[in-house]
Structure formats: C-alpha cells, structure tokens
N, C-alpha and C positions, 0 to 999 in steps of 0.2 A: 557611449550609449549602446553601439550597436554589441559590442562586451557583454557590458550588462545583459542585453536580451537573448544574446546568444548560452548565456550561465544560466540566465532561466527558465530555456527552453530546454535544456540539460537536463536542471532540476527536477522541473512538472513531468517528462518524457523517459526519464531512465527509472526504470523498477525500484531498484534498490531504496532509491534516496525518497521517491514517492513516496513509498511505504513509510521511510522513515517520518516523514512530515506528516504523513497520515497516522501515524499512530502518537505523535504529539498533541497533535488537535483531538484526537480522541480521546487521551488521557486527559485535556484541559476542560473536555464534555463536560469527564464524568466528574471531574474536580468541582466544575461548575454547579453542577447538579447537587453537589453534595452541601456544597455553601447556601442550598438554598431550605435547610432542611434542618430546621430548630430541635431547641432541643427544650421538653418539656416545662413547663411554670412559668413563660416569661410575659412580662406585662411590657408589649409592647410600646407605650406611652411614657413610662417610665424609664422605658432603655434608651430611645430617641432623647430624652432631656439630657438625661448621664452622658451622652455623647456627647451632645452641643456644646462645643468649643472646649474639648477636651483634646490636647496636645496628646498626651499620654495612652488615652485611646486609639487617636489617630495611628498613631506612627505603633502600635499591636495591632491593631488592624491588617498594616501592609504586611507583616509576618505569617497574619491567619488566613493571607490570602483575598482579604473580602468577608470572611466567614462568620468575624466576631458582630458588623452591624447589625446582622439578627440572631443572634446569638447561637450559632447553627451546630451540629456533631466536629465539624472542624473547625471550632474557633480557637482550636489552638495553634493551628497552622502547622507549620514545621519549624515552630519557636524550639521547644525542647528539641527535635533533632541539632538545631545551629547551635545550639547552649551546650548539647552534649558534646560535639565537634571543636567547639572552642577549648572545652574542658580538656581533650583527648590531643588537643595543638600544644595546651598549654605545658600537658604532663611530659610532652616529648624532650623539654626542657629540663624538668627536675627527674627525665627515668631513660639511662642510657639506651634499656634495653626497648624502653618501647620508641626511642627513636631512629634504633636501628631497625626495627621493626616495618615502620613508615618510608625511610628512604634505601635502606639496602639489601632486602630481603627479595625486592621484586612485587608482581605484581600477589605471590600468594602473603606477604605480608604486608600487604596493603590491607586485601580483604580480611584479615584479620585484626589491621586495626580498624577497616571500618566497622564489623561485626562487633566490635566493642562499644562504640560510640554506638550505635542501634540499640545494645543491652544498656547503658546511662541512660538513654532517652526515656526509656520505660518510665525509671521512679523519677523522675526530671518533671516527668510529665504528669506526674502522680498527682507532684508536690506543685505546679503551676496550676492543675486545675481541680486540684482542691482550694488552694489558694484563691483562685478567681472567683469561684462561686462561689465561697465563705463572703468574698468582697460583694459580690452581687447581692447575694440573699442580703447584707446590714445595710444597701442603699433600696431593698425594697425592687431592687427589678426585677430576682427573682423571688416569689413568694409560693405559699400552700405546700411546701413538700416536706414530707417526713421522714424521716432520717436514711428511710430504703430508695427512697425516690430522690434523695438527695444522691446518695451514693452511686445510686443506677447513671444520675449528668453524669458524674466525675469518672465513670467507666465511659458512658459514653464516647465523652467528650477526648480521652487518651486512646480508646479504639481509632479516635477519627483522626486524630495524630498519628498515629504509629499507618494507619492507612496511606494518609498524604505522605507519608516521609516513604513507604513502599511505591506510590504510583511516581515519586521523582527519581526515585532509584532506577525502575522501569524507562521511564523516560530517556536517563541518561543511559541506561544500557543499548538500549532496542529504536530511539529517536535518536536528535539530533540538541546537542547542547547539554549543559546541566541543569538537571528535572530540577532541582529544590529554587535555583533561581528565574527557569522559566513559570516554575508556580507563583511566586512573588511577583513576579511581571505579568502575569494573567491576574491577580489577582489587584495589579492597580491600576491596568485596561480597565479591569472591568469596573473600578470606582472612579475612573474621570469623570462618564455624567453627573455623576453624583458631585463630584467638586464644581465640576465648570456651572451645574445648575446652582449650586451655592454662589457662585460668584456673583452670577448673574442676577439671581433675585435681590441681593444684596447690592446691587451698583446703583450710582447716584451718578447723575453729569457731574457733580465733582469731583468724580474718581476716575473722570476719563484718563486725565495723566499720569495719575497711579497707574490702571491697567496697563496704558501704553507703554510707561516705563517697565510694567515687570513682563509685556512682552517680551520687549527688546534685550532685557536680563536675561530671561528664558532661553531666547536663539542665542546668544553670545555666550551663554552657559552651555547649549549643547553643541558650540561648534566650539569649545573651549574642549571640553570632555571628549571630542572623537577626536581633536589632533592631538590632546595631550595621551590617550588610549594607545590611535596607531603612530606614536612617535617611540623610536629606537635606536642606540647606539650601534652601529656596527663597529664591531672588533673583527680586525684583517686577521687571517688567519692564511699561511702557508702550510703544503704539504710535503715533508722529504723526499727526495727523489730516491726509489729504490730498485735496486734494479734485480728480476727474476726469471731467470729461463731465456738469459739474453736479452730481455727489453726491459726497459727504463719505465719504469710508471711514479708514478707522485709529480711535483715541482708545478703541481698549481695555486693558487689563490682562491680563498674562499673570504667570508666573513660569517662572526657569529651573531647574530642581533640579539642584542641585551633591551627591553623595552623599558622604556622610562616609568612607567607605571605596572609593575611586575604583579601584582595581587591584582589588579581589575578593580570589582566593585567588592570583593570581598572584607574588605578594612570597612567599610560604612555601614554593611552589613553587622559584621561582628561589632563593631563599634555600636550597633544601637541595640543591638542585644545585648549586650553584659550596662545598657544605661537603664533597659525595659527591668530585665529580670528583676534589679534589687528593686526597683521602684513598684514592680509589684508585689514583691516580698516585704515590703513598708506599707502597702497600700493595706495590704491583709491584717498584718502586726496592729497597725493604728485601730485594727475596727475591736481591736479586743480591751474587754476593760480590766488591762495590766499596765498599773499606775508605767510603772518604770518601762516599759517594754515601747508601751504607746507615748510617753512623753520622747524617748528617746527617736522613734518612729516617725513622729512629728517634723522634731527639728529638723532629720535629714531630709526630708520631705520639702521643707519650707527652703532647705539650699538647693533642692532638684528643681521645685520652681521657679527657683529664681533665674532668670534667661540667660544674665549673664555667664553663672557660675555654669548654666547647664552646657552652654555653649562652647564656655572653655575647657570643660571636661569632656566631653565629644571632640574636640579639637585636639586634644592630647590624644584621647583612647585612636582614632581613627591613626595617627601619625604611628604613634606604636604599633599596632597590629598590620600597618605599610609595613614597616619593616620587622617585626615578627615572622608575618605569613613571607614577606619575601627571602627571609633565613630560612626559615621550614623548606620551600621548595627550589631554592638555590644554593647550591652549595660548591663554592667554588673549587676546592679541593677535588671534587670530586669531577667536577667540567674538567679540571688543569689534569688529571689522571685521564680522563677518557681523549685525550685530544693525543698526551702524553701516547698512550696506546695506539693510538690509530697514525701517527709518526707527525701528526701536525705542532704546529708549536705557533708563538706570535711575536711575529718579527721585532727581536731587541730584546727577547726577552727568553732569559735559559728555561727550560722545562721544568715543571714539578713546582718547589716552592715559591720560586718569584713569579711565576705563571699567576699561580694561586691568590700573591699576594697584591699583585696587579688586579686581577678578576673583584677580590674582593672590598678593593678600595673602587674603584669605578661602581659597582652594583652599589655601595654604600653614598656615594654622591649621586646617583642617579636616583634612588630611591626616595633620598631627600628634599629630592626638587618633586618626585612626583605625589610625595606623601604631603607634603606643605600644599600644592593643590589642589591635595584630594581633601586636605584637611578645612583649607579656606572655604572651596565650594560647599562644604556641607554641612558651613555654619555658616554662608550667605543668605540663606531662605530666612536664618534664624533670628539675623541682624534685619532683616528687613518686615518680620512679623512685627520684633521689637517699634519699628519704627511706624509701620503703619497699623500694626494692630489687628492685622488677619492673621487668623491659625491657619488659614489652609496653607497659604504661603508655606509653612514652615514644613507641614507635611508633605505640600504639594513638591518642594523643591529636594525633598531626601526622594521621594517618587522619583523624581525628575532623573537623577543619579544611574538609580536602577534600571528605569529604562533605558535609556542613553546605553547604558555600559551589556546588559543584556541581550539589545540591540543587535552591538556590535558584534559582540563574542558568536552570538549565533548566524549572522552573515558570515563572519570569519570562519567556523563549522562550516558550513552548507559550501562555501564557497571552495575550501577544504576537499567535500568530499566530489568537488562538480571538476576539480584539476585532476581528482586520482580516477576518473572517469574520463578525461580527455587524453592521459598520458598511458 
C-alpha cells in the first residue's frame, strides 16, 4: 500500500506525467462533448425504440464511444479506423512488402504504415455511414431530409470519425496509453448508468439470485482477466562473457518474459469489428427492394441472430486474431537474432535457428492457452443472456473485457513512466 501511494504521489507531483494525465482527461472533455451533439432530422422517440433490446446496436455503440444513442457527429466512433487497421494487419500477410514495412523498416515505417490505414479509413467510412443512415432513414428514425441534407449527416458524421481517430492518435502521442482504446473505455464509463439504471428498473425480488450470481461471475471474471493479463513465461536467458581492455564483462543471467496473453484486449476488439461490419452491410442490403440481394441478406441475417451460431463465430474470430496479432508483433526470428547480436543465448540451446525454433513453439502454446480464455470469456456474457434473457448481459460482459484489459495496460504505462522517473 504504502508503494502504491508513494507511485502516486509521483504521478500527481512530477510535471511531465501530470501533463500527460491532464491532457487525456482533456481530450475525453472534448470527446465528451462531442457525443453530445446530434446530428440533424432524428426523431428522438423513434431511435429509443430501435435501440431497445437491440444486441447489434449495443455492442456499435461501445465502438462509437456512447455517440451512436443519440445519434451524435461521432456516431461512428473509430469503427472505420479499427476496420481500416484490421484490413492493413491482414494485407501484411498476402504483401511482403508491406510487412516489412510494419516490422523492419523502424519507426519511419511504421508511420507509413499507419498513414495508410488513416487514408482506408476515409472511404471505410464513407461506405459505414452512408450505409447507417440509408438503414436509419427506412426504419423512420431518421426522416424530412432531402438528398443535400442527407448528404451534408454522411459528411458530417466521417468528419466526426476521422476527428475521434485524430484526438486518439494525439492522446497516444502527447498522454498516456493508447487513444483509440481509452476512447472505447470512456465511452463505456460513460454508459454504465445507463445499463445499471436498466437493470435496476427491470429487477423483480425474483431476480435477486440472478443478480447475485452475475455479480459473483463479474468479480471472478475480472480477477480471471488481470491474472491471466499479468501472467508470463520467463525464458532464462545467459550472457557470454567477453572480455575487453583487460576486463571481463558478460556471464550474467537475465530472463525474457513472454506473457501469456500477448495481444491484450486487442483480439475481442477486432473480433467484434469484422462481426459488426458485415452485419451492417446486411442490415443496409435488406432495406433495399432487390428481390435477390435482400433475400440473400436475410438469410445471413437470420444465422447472425441466432446466438448460438453468433457465439461460435466470435469464439473462433477472437482465437484467430490471438494468434494473428501475436504473429504480427512477435516474431521470433527476429528476438533469436537480436539476442544472437547482443552475445546472449538460452541455456541448451545453440543460437540462431534452434533459438528460433524453440521461441516459436513456446509463444504458440502460450498463446493458445490464452486465446481459448480470451475466447471463453467473451462468449460467457453470451451463454448467460441465452439463458436468462437480458441483452445487457451480453453487451455488458464484451464492456466488462475492455475495461478490465484497458485498466491495466494504462496502470502498467503510468506505472512505466513513474520507475523512469525514480531511476
């Protein structure tokens, strides 16, 4: 305890990092601000119904921040930027060059790959929020507007995208943590009243041991998700002893910690973005009256609702993208070369290729212990809506995820820069 208060008295007291905290909370102002601030023709009364007990809304919602329950300039959130990002992870696969781009070029080929994901996002975004407000205007929540005032939302509304995705880039440059996930985590702070007041008007004394069971789920999920988080292999790792100018250096003992759950929250993330997208791309397709287009828009439709099927396909996509994102930024070759160079090696094992191949069988068994839990947890909410019949459950527990893991990651920053300021 006296640790803890002594790190945040650090934190609140040193310049540097103040500022940083302070310009997070300022950039979540003005995020705030922005969610609150519609966007012309919508019939209020009509968009509250279209919500109610809509899964599909819910869980677009936590993407746009909060943004989309009144249908505000950001109700797109930073869906297109994550779609564009996925897109630009996935190309790294089928385009050598743009994945040497990503991990060997350094930090000026970073920024050029992310400068390209920023140019996708644009018509990404074009095509989501043309697509939404075609869907809105045929259920009547958005009406009166003529084709110029139609056009002027769908500018709006990608202006208010391409903003949010510039104030979490800021964030992550100039704060503390990554902007686009502390926007998603601000943006489901800020709708727990809103859930917990839904629960609550809705409780019956017969659902006291409902609630109380999905307390007890809740804490045991989040004390589930921070040990399996901060949980990590250590690989021993030796240094050759070298000797220069007469004295002997190297011939110590290190480790390398490989964490059990390498991507974070980033797999459930992606994972509900590539189940949102199509599903809004059907949702739009259906409103049109194109016999073949909308019968086939349907059917898929009718298998995304169905819980189980949805479930199991989020179960699959999240395990995937574990271990996609953890190929993307692991790359054991390249660990077994830098260790190589710097004269370390792991005891038992010759340098360079069996390095390597050691590295990359361990990171492949660790990540399938942690993708199957990341995979479980985040069809648990899903199994237990099934069972008792609340959607919030189902939104409330992919929420739950996010914070939990966001949580962490930004203690683990702050905490970060509060040791490079004690040493």
């Amino acid at each position: 305890m006296n640790k803890f208060l002594h790190k945040l008295k650090i934190a609140l007291t040193d310049e540097s990092i103040r500022n940083r905290l302070l310009f997070v909370f300022g950039a979540l102002f003005i995020f705030r601000a922005l969610s609150t601030i519609p966007i012309p023709g919508v019939d209020a009364v009509v968009l509250q119904q279209f919500f109610e007990n809509n899964q599909f809304l819910g869980l677009l919602n936590i993407f746009s921040g909060g943004g989309l329950a009144n249908l505000s300039i950001i109700m797109l959130g930073v869906g297109p930027f994550i779609t564009a990002s996925i897109i630009m992870q996935l190309m790294t696969v089928m385009s050598p060059k743009l994945k040497s781009m990503h991990t060997e070029e350094g930090e000026a080929g970073r920024a050029r790959f992310t400068q390209y994901s920023r140019l996708l996002t644009l018509p990404l975004g074009v095509l989501q929020g043309y697509g939404f407000l075609t869907l809105l205007q045929s259920q009547g929540v958005i009406s009166g507007l003529s084709t110029f005032a139609f056009m002027t939302n769908v500018i709006l509304i990608v202006a208010g995208s391409i903003l949010l995705m510039w104030i979490g880039e800021l964030v992550t440059e100039y704060g503390i943590g990554n902007g686009v996930s502390i926007i998603i985590f601000a943006g489901i702070v800020a709708g727990l009243p809103a859930t917990v007041s839904q629960l609550a008007f809705g409780y019956t004394p017969a659902q006291l041991p409902l609630y109380l069971g999905f307390g007890l789920i809740a804490l045991a999920t989040i004390y589930a998700v921070v040990v399996m988080t901060e949980a990590e292999r250590p690989v021993p790792i030796t240094y050759a002893k070298q000797s220069r100018g007469g004295q002997t250096y190297g011939g110590t003992s290190s480790y390398l910690p490989l964490r059990l759950n390498q991507a974070g929250v980033i797999p459930i993330i992606f994972a509900m973005s590539m189940l949102l997208f199509p599903q809004m791309l059907l949702n739009v397709l259906s409103s049109f009256n194109i016999a073949g287009v909308a019968r086939a828009s349907e059917m898929l439709l009718v298998f995304f609702n169905n819980q189980i099927a949805y479930a199991a396909v989020y179960f699959v996509l999240v395990i995937l993208f574990a271990f996609f994102y953890t190929a993307v930024t692991f790359d054991p070759d390249a660990v077994s070369k830098n260790l190589q160079r710097s004269g370390a090696f792991v005891p038992g094992l010759r340098p360079g290729s069996a390095t390597a191949e050691y590295l990359g069988g361990l990171i492949t068994r660790l990540t399938l212990v942690g993708a199957l839990f990341l995979g479980l947890v985040a069809v648990l909410p899903l199994g237990m809506q099934m069972v008792t019949g609340i959607a919030a459950l189902a939104i409330g527990g992919t929420a739950l995820l996010i914070v939990v893991s966001v949580v962490l990651d930004l203690l683990r920053r702050v905490d970060a820069q509060v040791s490079m300021r004690e040493y």
